[in-house]
C-alpha positions in Angstrom: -17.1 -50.8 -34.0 -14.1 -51.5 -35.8 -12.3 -48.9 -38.4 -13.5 -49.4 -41.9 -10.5 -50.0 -43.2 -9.9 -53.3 -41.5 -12.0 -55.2 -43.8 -10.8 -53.2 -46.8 -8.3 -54.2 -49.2 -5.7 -51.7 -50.1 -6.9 -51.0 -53.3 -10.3 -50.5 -51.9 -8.7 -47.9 -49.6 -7.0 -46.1 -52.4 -10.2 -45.8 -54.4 -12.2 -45.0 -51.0 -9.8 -42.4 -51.0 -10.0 -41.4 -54.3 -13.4 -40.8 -53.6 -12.9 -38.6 -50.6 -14.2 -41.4 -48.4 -11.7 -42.0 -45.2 -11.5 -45.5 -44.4 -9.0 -45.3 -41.6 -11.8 -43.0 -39.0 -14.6 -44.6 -37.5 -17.8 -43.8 -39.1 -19.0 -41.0 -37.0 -16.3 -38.9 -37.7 -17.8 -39.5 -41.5 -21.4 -38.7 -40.2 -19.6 -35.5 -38.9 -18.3 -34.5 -42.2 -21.3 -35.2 -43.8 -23.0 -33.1 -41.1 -20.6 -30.5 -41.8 -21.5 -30.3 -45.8 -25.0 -30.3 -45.2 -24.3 -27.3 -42.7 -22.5 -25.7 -45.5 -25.4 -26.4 -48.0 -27.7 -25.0 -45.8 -26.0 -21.9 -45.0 -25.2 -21.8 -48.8 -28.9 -21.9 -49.2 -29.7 -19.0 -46.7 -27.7 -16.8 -48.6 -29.1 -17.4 -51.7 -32.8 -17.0 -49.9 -30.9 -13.9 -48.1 -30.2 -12.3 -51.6 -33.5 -12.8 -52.4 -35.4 -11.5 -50.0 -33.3 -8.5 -50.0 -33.8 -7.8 -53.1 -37.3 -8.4 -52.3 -37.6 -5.7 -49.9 -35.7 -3.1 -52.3 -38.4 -3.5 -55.1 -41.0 -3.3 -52.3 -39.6 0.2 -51.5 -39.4 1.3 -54.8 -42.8 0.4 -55.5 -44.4 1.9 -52.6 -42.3 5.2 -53.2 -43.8 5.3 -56.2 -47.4 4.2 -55.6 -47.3 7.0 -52.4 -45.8 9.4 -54.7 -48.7 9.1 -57.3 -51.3 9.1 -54.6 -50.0 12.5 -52.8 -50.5 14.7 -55.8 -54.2 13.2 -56.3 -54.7 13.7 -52.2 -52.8 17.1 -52.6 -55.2 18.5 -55.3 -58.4 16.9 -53.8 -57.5 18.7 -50.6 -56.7 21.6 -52.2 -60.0 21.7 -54.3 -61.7 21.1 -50.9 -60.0 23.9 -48.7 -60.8 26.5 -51.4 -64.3 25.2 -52.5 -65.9 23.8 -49.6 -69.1 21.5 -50.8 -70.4 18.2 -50.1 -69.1 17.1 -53.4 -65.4 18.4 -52.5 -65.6 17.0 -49.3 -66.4 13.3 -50.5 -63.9 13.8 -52.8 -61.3 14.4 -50.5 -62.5 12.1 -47.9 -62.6 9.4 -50.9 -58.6 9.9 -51.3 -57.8 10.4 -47.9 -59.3 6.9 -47.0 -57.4 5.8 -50.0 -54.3 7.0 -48.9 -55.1 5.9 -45.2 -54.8 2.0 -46.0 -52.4 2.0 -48.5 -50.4 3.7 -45.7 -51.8 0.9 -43.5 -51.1 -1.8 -45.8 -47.1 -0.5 -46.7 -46.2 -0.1 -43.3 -47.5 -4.1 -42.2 -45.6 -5.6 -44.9 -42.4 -3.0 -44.5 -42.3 -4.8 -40.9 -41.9 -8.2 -42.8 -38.7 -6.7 -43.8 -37.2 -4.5 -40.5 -34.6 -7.1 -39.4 -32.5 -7.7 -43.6 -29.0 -5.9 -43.4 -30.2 -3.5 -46.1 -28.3 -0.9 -47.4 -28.2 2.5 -45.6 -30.6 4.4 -48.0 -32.9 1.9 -48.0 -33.1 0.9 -44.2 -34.1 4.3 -43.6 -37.0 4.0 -46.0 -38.0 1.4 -44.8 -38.2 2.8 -41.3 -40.0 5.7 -42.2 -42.9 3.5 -44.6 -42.8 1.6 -41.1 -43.2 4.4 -38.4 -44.8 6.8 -39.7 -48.2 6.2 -39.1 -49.8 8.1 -36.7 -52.8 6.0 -35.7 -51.9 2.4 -36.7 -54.8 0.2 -37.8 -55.3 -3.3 -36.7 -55.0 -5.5 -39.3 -58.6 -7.1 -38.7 -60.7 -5.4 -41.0 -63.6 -4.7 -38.7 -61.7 -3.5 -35.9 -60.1 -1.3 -38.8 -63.5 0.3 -40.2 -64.3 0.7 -36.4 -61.2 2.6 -35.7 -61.6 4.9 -38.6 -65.3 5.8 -37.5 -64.2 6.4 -34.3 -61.5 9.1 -35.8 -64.2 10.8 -37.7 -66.8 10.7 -34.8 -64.1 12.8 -32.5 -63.1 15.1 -35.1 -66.5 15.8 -35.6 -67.2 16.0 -31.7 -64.4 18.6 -32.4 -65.5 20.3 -35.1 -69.2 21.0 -34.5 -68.7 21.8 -31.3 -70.2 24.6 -29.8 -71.2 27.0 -26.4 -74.1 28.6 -25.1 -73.5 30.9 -23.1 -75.9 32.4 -20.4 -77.1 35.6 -22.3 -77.8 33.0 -25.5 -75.2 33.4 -27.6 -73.6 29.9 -29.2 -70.3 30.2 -29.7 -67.6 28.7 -32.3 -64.2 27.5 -30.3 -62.4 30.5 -32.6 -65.2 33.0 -31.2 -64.5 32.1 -27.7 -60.9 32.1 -28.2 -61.3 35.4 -29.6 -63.9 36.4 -26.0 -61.4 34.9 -24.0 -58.5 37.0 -25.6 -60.2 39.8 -24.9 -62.1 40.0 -22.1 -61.2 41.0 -18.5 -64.0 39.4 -16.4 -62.8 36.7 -14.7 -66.3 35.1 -14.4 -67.1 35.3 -18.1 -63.2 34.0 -18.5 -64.6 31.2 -16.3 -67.9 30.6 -18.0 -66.3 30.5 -21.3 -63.3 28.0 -20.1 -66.1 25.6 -18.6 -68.4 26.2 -21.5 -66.2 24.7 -24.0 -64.7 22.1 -22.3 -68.1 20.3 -21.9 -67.8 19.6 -25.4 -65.2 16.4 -24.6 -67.1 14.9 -22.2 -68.4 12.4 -25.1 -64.7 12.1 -26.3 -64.0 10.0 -23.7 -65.1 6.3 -24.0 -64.5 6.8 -27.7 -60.9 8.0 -27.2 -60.5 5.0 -24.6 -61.4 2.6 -27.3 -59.2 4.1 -30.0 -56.8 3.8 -27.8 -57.3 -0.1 -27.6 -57.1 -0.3 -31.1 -54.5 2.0 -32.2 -52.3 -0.3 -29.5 -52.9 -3.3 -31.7 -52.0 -1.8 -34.6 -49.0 -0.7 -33.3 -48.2 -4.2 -32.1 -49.1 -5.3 -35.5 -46.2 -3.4 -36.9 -43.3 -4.7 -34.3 -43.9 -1.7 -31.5 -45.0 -2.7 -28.0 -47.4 0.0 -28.1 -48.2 3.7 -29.8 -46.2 5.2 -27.4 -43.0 3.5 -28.7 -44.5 4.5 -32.4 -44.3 7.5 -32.0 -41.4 8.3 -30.3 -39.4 6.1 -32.8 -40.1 8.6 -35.5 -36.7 10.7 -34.6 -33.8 8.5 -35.4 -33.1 7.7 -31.5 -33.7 4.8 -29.3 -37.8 5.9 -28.2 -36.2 6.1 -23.9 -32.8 8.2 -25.3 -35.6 10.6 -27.5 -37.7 11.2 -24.0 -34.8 11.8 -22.2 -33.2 14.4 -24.6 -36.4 16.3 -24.4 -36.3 16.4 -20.3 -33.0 17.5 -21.2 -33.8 20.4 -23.5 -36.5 21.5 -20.6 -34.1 21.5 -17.9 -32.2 24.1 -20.2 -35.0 26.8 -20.3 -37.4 25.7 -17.0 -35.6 28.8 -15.0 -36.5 31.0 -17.4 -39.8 29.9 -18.1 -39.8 30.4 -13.9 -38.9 33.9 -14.3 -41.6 35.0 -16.0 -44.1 32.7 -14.4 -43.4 34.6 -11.5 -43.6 37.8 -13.3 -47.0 37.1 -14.9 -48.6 35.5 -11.6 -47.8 38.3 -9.8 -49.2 41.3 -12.3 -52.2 39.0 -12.5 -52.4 39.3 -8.6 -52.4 43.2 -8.7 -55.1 43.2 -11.6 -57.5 40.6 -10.2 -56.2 40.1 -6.3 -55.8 37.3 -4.1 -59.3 35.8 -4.5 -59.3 35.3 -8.4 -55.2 34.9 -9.0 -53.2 34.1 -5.9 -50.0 35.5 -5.5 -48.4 32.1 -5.1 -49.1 28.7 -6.4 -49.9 27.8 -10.0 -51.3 30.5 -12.0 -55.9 29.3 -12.5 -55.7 28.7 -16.7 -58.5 31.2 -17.3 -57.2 34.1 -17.0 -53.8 33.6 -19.3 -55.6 35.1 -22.1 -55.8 31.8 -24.3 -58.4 28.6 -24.5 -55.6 26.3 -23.0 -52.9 28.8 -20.9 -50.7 27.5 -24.0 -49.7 31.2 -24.9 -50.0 34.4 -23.1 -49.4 37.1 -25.4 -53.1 38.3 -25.4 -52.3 39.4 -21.7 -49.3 41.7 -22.9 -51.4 44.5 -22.2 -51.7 43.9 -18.4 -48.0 43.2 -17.8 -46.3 45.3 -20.1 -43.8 47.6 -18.2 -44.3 51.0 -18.4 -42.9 52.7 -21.8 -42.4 49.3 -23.4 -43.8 50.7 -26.8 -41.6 50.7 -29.1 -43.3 53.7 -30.7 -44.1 52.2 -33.7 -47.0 49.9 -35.1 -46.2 47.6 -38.0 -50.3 47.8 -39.0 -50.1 51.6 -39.7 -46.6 51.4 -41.3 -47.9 48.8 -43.3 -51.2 50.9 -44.2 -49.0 54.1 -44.5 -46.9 52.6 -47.1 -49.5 51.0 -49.4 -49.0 48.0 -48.9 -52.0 45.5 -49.8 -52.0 41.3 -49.7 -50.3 41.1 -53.0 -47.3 43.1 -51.8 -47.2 42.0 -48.2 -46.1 38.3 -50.2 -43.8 40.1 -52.6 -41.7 41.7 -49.3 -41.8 38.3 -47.7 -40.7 36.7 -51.6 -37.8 39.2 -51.0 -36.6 38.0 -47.7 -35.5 34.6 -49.1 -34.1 36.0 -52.7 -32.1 38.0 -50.3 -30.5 35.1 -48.8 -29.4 33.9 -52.2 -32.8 31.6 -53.0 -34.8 31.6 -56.6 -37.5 33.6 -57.0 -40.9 31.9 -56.2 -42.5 30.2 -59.6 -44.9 32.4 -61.7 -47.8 29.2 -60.8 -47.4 30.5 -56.9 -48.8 33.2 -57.8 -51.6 32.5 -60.0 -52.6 29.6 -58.1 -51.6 30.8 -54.4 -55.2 32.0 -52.7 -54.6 35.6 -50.6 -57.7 37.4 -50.5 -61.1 35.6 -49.3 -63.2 35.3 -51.8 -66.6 36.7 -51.4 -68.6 33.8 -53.1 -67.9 30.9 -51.4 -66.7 29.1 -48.7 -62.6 28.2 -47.8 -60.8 26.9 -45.2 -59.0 30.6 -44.1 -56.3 29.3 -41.7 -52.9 29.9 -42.9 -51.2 26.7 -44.6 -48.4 26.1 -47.3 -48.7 23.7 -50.1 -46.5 21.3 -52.2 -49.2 19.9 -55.2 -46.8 17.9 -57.2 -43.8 17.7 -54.9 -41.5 19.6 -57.4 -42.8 23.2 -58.1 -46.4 23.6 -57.5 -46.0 24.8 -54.3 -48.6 28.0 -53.2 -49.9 29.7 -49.8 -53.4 29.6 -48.7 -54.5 32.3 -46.6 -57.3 35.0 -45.8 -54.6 37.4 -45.5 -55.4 40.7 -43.0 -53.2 43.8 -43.9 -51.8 43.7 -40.5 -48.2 42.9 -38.6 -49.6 39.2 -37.4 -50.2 38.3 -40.3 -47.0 40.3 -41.9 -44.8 37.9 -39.9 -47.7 35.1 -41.2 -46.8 34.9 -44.7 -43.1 35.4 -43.7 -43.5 32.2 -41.9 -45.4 30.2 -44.7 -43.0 31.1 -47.2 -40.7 29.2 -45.4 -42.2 26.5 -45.6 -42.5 27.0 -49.5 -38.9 27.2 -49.7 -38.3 24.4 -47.7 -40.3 22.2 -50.1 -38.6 23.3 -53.0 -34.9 23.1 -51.5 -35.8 19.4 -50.7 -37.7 18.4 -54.4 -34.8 16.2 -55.8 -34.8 14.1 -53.0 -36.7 10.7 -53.6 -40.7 10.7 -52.6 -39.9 9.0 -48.6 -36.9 11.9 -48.3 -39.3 14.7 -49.3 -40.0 15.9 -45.6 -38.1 17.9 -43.0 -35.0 15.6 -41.1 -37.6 15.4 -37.9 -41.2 16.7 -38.1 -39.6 19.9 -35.7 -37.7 21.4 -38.6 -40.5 22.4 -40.8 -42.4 24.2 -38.5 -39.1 25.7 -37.0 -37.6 26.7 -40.3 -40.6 29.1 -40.8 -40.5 30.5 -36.9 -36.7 31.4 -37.9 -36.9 33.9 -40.5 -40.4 35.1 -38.8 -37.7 36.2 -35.5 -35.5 38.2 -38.2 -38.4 40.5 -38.9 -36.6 43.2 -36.4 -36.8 46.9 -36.5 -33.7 46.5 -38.1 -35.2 44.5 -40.7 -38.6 46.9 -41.2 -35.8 49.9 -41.7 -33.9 47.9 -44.3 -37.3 47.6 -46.4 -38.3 51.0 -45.5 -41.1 50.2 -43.4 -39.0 52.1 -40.7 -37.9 55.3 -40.5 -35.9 54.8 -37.1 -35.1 51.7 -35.0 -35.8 52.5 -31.2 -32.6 52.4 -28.9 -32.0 49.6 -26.7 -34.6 50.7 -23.6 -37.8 49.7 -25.7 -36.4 45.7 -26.1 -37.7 44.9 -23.0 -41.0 45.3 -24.2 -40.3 43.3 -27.7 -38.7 40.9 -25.6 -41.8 40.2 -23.2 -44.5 40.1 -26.2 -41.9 37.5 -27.5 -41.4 35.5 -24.3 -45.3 35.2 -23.7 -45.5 33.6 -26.9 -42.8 31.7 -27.8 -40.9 31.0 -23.7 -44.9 30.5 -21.8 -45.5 27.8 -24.9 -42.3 25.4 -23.9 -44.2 23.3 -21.1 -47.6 23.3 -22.8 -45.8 22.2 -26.1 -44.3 19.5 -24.1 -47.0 17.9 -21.8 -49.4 17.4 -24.4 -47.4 14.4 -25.7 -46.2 13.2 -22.1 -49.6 12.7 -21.0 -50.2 10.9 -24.3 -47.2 8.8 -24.1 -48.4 7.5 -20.8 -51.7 6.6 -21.8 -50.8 4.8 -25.0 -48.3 3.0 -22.6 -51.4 2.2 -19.8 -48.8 4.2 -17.3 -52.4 6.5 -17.4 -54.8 4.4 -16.7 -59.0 5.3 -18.4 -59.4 5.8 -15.1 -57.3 8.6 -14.1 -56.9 10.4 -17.3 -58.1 13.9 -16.1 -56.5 13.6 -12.8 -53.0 12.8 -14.6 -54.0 15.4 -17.0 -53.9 18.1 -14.5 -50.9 16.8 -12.5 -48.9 17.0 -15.8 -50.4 20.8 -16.3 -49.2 21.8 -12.9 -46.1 19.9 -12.9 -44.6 21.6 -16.4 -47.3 24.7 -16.6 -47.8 25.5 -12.8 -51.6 26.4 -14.0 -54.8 24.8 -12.5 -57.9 24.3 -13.4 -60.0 27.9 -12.1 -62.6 24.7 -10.8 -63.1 21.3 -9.7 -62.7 18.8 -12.3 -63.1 15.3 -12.4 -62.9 12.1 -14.6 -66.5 12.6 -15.6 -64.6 15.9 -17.6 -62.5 14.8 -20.4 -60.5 17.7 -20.4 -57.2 16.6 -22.9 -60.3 16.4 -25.5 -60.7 20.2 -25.9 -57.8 20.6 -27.4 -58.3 19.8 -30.9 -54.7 17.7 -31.5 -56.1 15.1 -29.1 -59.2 14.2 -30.5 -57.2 15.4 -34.2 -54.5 12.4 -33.1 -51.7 15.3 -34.4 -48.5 14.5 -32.7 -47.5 17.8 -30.5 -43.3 17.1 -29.9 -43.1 18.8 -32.9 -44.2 22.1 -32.0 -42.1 22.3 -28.3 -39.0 21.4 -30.3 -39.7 23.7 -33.1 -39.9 26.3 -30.4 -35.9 25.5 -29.5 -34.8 24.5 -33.2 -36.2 28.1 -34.3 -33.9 29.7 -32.0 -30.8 27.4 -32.3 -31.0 28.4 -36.0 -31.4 31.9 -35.6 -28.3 32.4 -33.5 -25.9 29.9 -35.4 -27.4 31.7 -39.1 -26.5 35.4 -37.1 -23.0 33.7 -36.4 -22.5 32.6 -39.9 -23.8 36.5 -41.3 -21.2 38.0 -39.2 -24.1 39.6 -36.9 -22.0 41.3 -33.5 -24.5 42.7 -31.9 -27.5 40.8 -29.2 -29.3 38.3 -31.0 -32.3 39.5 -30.7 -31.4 42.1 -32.8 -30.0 40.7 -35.4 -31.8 40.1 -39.0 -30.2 37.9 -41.6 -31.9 39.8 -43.8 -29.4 40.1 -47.6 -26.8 37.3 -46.2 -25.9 35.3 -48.8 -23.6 33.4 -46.8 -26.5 32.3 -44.2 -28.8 31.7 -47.0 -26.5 29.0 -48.7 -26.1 27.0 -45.3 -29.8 27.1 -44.6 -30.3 26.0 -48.1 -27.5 23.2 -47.9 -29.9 22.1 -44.9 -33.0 22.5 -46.6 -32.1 20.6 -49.9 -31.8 17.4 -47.1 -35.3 17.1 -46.8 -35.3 13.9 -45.0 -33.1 11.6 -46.3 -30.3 11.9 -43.3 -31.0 11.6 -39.4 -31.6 14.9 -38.2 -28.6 15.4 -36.3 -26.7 15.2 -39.4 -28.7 18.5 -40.6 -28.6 20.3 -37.7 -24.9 20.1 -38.2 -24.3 21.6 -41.7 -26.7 25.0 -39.9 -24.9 25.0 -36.4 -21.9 22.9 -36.5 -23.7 20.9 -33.5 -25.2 17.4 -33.9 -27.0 18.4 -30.2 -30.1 20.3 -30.1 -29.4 23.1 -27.4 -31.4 25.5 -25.3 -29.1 27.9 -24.7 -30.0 29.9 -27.9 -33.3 30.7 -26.4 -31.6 31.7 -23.0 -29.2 34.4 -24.9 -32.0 35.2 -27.0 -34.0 36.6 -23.9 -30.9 36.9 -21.4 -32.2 40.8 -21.2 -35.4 39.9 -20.4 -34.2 37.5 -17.3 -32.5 39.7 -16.1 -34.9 42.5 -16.0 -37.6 39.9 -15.0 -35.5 38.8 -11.8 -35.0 42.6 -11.0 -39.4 43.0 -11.0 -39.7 40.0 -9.0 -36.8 40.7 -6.3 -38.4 44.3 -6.0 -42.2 43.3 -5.7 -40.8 40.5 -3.2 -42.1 37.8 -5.1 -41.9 33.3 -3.9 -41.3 32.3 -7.1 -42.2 28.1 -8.0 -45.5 26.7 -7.4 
């Protein structure tokens, strides 16, 4: 084709011109102008749409804050009303709110999806990330398989619940009263009647947690995850594969310890029971570690306590000695934190707070702290027992209390701990600052035994807090698999007990096999409660203890040390506390320990005594330590 402006005149050019028309180009290089405008129209137009949805998705936030906000302190007080006045009529009532609060949850999260991918500001992004991920057990949106995924929840925490043990001389047992026969017995074939007895209770879990399962998966897929697995493990500001492998990290760090006294406690079990009942090598059989799951072994202290590893003192008696009843057992703890510099606890904590069980009705008596209207109406609910576990309790509790206070001006999303860890850790800190230091400061004390009695302090510690690391762990690896189909139905109990020995080096004390649905008698399976949280609370607590003992000047073995009256550590943990949630947790791990890492090597120089004197017993008594 000929140029255009061959059959123009020039004045037609110079008004073509005029009109931003070039008559001297051929007419495509027109059609790619006008192609060009349109583009710019169009990405004009995205921009505007851009803006809009934006701002969209900020008053979407803002609204769900605030509709999640006024929902908690309903659920709050309905669940409150419930634990301390258990009825029918409570418990409808709080089931009513809770199923409330369960699909607005449901509902938020599915549309805050719709909006995962807008550049939105910082603030925002990371509410909209937490309305997104933090469901535990996403619903599909199909509102059948929705109804039949909540049913199935309530069916296997009732499975839970109601479940119950008959043993051969007739008595049916509670899971708390066989915990409490399996703490203290020394049979090894009532040990193995009661760890059989209550695991038969799971065995209906099975094709019901299969099938949740299923559906939880969709519902995760429903909200942009490939599957629950990558749900969960998304909930602690890390890339879900970088979050796994930091925790194999973390257990690398303490694994050699946790081998030490493995070896210890195998082989003192050996000299107790002998070769038949608890080989000398191997994995240690779970029934005779003095707990329902081998998760903790403290109520086997007695059995491998070295000899004169009392400390000659007993916080119960001190405790009796010195008057001291429920009310003032809170008050001391109360005085822990107004030491470090924090406000005294409201006058409502302690009118509303429940301490004593009441002799005409029926509460929930496990320890838990409360936040009721997520600025001041926080409170403790407890049966308390004048006695040092539950001394070290309340201290515990509290800090949770304080927690939820430091964090109350924080916006509703930000009102949590920076990773679900924290909370749980922050408590577990102060607890490991009740020293005999600490009891002489308040005047529990009269004398703090010399340095030959930590050994035994130490031990009772490790058995707790060092034999829970791998347990903590595995839970969640197992789960992780199976929500990923790496587990198949099929093998669930055999990968169950793999992942036991593998992290635990414990074994079942008999044959099991996938007719058992072992991973069922543990209530935060069938409870769908996340466990990550409680393994790194177990290294947080300590990575906070040492770097608050740094900041209070403390020169002596951490173990020793109380921050008991340091203002100075008090205003960093508070700097932390006040937080909440509203930066990635590295971020607050920094302002308390100058490190954006979590690190392990607190707990090893928190029990570096103890390894050593562990080595020592299991050189002497020429023990093969591993399994």
């Amino acid at each position: 084709m000929k140029p255009i402006c061959a059959k123009l005149t020039p004045v037609a050019v110079v008004i073509a011109l005029s009109l931003g028309i070039s008559g001297c180009n051929d007419d495509s290089d027109a059609k790619v102008e006008s192609k060009a405008q349109q583009t710019a129209n169009q990405d004009g137009l995205k921009q505007e749409a851009s803006k809009d949805k934006l701002a969209e998705a900020k008053q979407f936030i803002s609204q769900a804050e605030s509709q999640l906000a006024n929902l908690s302190i309903e659920q709050n007080r309905a669940e409150w009303l419930y634990s301390n006045f258990i009825t029918e009529d409570t418990a409808a009532l709080a089931a009513s709110v809770g199923e409330r609060q369960t699909a607005l949850s449901v509902q938020l999260a599915t549309k805050a999806a719709n909006y995962s991918q807008l550049p939105l500001d910082e603030v925002n992004a990371r509410k909209l990330n937490i309305l997104r991920s933090a469901l535990v057990l996403p619903a599909p949106l199909d509102p059948k398989k929705n109804a039949e995924l909540a049913n199935i929840s309530a069916e296997l925490n009732g499975l839970y619940g109601k479940g119950k043990y008959c043993m051969a001389d007739g008595r049916c047992l509670t899971q708390p009263e066989l915990s409490g026969l399996m703490a203290s017995s020394r049979d090894p074939k009532e040990l193995e009647e009661i760890w059989k007895g209550w695991r038969e209770i799971a065995k209906p879990m099975r094709p019901l947690f299969e099938r949740e399962v299923e559906l939880a998966n969709e519902g995760a897929k429903d909200l942009g995850y490939a599957n629950l697995s990558e749900l969960w493990r998304s909930q602690y500001d890390m890339q879900p594969d970088a979050f796994s492998a930091e925790l194999d990290r973390l257990w690398g760090q303490v694994e050699p310890l946790y081998e030490s006294l493995h070896c210890y406690v195998r082989g003192e079990l050996n000299e107790k029971y002998g070769d038949e009942v608890a080989p000398k090598q191997g994995a240690i059989p779970a029934h005779l570690l003095g707990n329902m799951w081998a998760q903790q072994w403290g109520n086997v202290y007695d059995m491998v306590a070295p000899q004169d590893a009392d400390p000659g003192y007993d916080v119960t008696e001190l405790l009796a000695k010195q008057g001291y009843d429920e009310h003032k057992m809170v008050k001391q703890a109360e005085s822990f934190f107004t030491s470090l510099g924090f406000e005294p606890l409201p006058e409502t904590f302690w009118s509303r707070s429940l301490f004593i069980q009441p002799q005409d009705r029926d509460v929930v008596c496990h320890a838990s702290a409360w936040d009721l209207d997520n600025l001041d109406d926080i409170r403790i609910k407890m049966c308390i027992q004048k006695t040092a576990e539950d001394f070290t309790v309340i201290h515990h509790e509290l800090g949770h209390n304080f927690y939820q206070r430091a964090y109350k001006e924080q916006p509703f999303i930000f009102k949590n701990s920076a990773n679900d860890g924290f909370h749980e850790a922050i408590g577990d800190t102060v607890a490991l600052s009740i020293t005999p230091n600490y009891l002489k400061q308040i005047g529990l004390l009269e004398q703090v035994p010399d340095a030959s009695k930590d050994i035994g302090l130490l031990l009772k510690q490790a058995l707790d807090k060092v034999a829970f690391l791998p347990f903590g762990l595995m839970i969640d690896q197992w789960r992780w698999k199976v929500f990923s189909g790496e587990i198949t139905p099929a093998h669930y109990n055999q990968a169950w007990w793999e992942l036991r020995e593998k992290y635990q080096g414990v074994k079942a004390p008999i044959a099991r096999s996938e007719a058992d649905f072992d991973p069922g008698a543990k209530y935060h399976v069938p409870g769908n409660v996340p466990y990550t949280r409680y393994f790194l609370a177990h290294i947080l607590q300590f990575q906070f203890h040492k770097a608050l003992c740094d900041i209070a000047g403390d020169k002596g073995p951490v173990h020793r040390c109380s921050i008991y009256g340091n203002k100075d550590a008090g205003a960093k943990l508070n700097a932390m506390l006040e937080m909440g949630q509203s930066k990635p947790w590295p971020e607050a791990l920094e302002v308390v320990t100058g490190s954006q890492n979590m690190d392990a090597s607190a707990v090893l120089d928190y029990f570096a005594p103890l390894k050593v004197w562990l080595d020592e017993q299991n050189k002497q008594a020429n023990r093969q330590c591993g399994w």
